[in-house]
C-alpha positions in Angstrom: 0.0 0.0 0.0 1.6 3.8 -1.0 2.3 5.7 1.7 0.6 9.1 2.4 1.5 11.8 1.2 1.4 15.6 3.1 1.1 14.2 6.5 3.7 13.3 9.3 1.1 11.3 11.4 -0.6 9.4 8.4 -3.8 7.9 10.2 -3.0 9.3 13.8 -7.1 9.8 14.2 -6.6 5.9 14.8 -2.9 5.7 16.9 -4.5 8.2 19.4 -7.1 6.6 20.4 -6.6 4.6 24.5 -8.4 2.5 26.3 -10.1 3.3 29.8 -8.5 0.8 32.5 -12.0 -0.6 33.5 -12.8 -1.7 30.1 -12.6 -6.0 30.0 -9.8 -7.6 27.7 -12.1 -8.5 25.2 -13.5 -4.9 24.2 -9.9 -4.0 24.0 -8.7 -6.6 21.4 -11.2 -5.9 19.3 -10.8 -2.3 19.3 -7.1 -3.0 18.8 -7.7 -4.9 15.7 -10.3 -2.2 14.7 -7.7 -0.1 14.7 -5.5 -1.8 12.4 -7.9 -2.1 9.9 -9.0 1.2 10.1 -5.1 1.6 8.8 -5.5 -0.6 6.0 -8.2 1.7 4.2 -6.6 3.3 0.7 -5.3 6.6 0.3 -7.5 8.9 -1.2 -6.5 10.4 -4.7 -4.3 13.5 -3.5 -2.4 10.5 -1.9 -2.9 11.7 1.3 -4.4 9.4 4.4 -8.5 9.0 4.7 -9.7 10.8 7.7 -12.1 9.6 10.7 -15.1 11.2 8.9 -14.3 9.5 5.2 -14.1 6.4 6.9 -17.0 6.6 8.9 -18.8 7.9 5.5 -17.4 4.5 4.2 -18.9 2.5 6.9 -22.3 4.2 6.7 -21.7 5.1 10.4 -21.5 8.7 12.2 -18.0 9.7 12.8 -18.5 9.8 16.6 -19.8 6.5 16.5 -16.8 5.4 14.9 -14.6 6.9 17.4 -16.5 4.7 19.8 -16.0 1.9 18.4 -12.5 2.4 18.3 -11.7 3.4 21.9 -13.8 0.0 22.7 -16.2 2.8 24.5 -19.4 1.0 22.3 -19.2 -2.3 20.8 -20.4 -2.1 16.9 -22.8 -4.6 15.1 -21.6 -7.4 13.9 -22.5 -6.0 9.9 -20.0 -3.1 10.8 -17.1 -5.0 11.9 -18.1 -7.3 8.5 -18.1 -4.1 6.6 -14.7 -2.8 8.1 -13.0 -6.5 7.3 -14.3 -6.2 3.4 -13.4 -2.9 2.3 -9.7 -3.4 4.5 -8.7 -6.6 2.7 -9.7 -4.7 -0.6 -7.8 -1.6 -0.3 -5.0 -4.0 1.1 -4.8 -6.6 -1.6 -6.1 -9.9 0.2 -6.1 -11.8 3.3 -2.2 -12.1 3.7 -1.9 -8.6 3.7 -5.0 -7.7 6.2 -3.1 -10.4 8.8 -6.6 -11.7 10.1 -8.8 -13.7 9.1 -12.8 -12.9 9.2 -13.4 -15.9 11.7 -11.0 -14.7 13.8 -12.3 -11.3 13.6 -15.9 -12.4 14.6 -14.2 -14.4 17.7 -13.0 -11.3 18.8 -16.7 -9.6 18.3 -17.9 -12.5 20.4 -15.7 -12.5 23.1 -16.4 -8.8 23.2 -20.2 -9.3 23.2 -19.6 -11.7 26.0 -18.5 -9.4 28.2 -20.6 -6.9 26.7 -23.4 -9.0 27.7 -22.2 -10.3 31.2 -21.7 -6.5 32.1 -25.7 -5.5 30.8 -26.5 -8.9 33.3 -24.8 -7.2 36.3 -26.6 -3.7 35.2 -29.8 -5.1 34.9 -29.7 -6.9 38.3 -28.5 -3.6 39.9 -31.1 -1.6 38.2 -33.8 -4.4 39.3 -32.6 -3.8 42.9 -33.0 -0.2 42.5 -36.4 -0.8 41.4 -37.3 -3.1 44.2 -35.7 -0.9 46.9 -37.5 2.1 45.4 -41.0 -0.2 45.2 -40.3 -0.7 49.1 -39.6 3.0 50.0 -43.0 3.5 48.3 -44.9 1.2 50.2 -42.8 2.8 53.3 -43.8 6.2 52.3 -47.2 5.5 51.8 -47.6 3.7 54.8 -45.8 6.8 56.6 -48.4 9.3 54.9 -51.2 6.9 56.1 -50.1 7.1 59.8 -49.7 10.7 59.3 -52.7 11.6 58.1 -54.5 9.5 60.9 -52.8 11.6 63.0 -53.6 14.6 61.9 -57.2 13.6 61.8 -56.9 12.5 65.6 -55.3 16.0 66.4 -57.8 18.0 64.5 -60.9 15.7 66.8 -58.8 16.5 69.8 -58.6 20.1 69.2 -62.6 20.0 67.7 -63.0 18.1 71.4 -60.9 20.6 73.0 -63.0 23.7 71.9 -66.1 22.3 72.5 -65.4 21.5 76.0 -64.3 25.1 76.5 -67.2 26.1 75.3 -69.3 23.9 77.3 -66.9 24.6 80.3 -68.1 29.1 79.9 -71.2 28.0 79.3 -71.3 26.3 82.5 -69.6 29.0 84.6 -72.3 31.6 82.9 -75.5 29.8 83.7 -73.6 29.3 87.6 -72.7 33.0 88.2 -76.6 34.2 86.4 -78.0 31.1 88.8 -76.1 32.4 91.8 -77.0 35.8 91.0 -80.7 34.8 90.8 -80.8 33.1 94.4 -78.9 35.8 95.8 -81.3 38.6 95.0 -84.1 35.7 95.5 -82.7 35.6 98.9 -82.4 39.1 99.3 -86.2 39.8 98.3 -86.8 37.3 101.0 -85.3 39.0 103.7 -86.8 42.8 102.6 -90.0 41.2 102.6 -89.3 39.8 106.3 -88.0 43.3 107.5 -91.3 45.0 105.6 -93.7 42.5 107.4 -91.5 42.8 110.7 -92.2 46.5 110.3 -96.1 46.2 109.9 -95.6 44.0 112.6 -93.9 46.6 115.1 -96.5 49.1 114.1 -99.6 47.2 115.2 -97.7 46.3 118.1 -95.8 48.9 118.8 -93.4 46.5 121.7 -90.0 46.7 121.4 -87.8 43.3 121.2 -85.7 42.4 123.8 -82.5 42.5 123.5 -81.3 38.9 123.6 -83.8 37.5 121.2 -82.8 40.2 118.0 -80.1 38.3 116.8 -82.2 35.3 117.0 -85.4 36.3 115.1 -84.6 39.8 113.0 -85.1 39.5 109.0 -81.4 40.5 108.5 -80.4 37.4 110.3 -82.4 35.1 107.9 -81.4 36.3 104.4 -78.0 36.0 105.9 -78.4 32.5 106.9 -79.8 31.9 103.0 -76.5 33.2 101.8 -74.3 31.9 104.2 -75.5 28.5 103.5 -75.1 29.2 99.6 -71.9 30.0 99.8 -70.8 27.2 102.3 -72.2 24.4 99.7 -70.2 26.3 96.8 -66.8 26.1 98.9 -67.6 22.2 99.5 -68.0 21.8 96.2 -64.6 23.2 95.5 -66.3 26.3 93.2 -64.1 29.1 94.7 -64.8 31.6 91.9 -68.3 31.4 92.3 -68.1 31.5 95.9 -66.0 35.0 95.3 -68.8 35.9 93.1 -71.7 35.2 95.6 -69.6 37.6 98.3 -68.9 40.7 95.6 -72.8 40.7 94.6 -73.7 40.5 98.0 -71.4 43.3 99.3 -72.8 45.2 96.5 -76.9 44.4 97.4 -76.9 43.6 100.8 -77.9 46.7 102.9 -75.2 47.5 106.1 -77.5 45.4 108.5 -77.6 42.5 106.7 -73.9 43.0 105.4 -73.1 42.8 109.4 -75.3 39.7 110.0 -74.0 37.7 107.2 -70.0 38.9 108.4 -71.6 37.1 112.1 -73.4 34.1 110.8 -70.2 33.2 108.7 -68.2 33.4 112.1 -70.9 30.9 113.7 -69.9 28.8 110.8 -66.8 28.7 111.6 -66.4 30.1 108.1 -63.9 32.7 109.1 -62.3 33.0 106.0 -65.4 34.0 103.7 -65.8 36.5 106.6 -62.5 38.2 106.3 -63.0 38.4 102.2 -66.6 39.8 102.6 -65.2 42.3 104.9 -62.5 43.4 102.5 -64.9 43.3 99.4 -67.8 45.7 101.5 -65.3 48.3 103.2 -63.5 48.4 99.5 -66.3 48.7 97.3 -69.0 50.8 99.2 -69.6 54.5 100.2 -68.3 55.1 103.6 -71.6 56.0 105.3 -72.6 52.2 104.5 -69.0 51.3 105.8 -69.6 53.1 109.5 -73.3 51.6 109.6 -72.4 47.8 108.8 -69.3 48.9 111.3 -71.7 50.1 113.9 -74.0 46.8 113.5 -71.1 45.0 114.1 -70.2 46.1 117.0 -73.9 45.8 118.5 -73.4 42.2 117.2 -70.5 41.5 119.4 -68.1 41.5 116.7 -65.9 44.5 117.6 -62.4 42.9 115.7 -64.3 42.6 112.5 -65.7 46.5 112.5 -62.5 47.9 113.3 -61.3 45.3 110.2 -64.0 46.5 108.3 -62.7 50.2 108.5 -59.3 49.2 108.0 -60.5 47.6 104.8 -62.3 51.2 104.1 -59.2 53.4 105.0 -56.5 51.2 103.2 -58.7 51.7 99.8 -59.2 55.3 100.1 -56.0 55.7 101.3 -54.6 53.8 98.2 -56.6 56.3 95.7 -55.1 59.2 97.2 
């Protein structure tokens, strides 16, 4: 065969071409010998060597494909590496002078395919782990996302629970304080109709009470007792804000009188705290003539530590507002 004319390198496209280290023995020969015949192709008429692309336009192939082929990258059809043997031994002048024979060729291309083969094996049995793994991280997930939204379905009845016992809970504490309210002034009625009657009473018959029986039978006394007893069942029922409540309406309705009776009958009780908040709540929260009055009761009462607490109570507010 001439040699080429107008180049150092005459078919260098095919002397730089390497292998990768992690391609199998097989791939490699046959690119080798690819190679070689690659060499073998005739000069074109300006005597100079074909390049990558003319030979690849010889082949019917791309000319990256080509390249491929060569650097044992791809592994060409069978027709190709046919193709390749047929126009080499022509441009080279016969089998002696290609220095393989076409069976030998196509060994190569099997061996080649072998590994070829052996290495789509080992992909496809990866890939088909992937694709089980990722089938199980599915059902995972979805399972995840099932628990997750039964959870959020149990938090959204919790909080739907939640607000509805709130609810329930002010409703309750509304309809208390109203009911509360209601007996108080039901109680209160009671004893203004006592000291009204005790007064038609005292003018039919104008005799005066004696003294030890007042505390004992006055009107005061009674709607003190009604409260008293009120307020005793809301402490033993653990209600303390309604048992607050009961005292603040009552300072605020309850006339001086009664205000001193109830302060007594909670001491009979034995109910001495309520008695020292209804003092507080009365000498804080009412004129001071009412104040002195209740005080003076008091002290007709017997109680003369709880009206001098009661004006304490009175003079620490105003003093306060000063």
């Amino acid at each position: 065969m001439p040699r080429a004319k107008g180049s150092n390198t005459p078919y260098g496209w095919t002397t730089k071409k390497q292998f990768g280290s992690d391609f199998p023995p097989g791939k490699r020969a046959l690119a080798t010998e690819l190679q070689r015949l690659c060499r073998l192709l005739a000069l074109n008429p300006d005597g100079k060597a074909p390049t990558q692309e003319q030979a690849a336009d010889r082949l019917y192939v791309r000319d990256t494909s080509l390249s491929r082929y060569l650097t044992a990258e791809y592994l060409p059809d069978i027709g190709i590496v046919r193709n390749l043997y047929a126009i080499a031994r022509a441009d080279a002048g016969g089998v002696e002078e290609v220095g393989i024979t076409l069976t030998d060729l196509e060994r190569l291309h099997s061996e080649a395919a072998a590994e070829h083969c052996g290495d789509c094996v080992k992909l496809r049995d990866e890939v088909s782990a992937l694709q089980q793994q990722a089938v199980e991280n599915a059902v995972e997930v979805s399972a995840v996302q099932a628990e997750l939204s039964a959870v959020r379905k149990e938090a959204a009845a919790l909080r739907e629970g939640t607000a509805a016992l709130k609810r329930e809970v002010r409703a309750l504490k509304a309809r208390g304080v109203r009911t509360l309210k209601t007996s108080a002034r039901r109680a209160i009625r009671a004893g203004q109709r006592s000291r009204l009657a005790a007064r038609a009473d005292a003018a039919l018959l104008p005799v005066p009470p004696r003294r030890g029986d007042r505390q004992q039978s006055n009107p005061e006394k009674r709607a003190a007792l009604t409260v008293a007893r009120q307020a005793e069942a809301l402490q033993n029922g653990g209600r303390q804000e309604g048992v607050l409540a009961l005292l603040r309406h009552s300072a605020e309705v309850l006339s001086p009188a009664e205000t001193a009776a109830l302060v007594c009958v909670l001491r009979e009780g034995q109910l001495d705290e309520l008695a020292g908040t209804l003092i507080h709540i009365y000498g804080r929260d009412n004129p001071d003539p009412h104040v002195m009055r209740a005080a003076a009761q008091l002290h007709q009462h017997g109680a003369p530590d709880d009206a001098a607490a009661l004006l304490q109570a009175a003079l620490s507010t105003r003093q306060g507002h000063q």
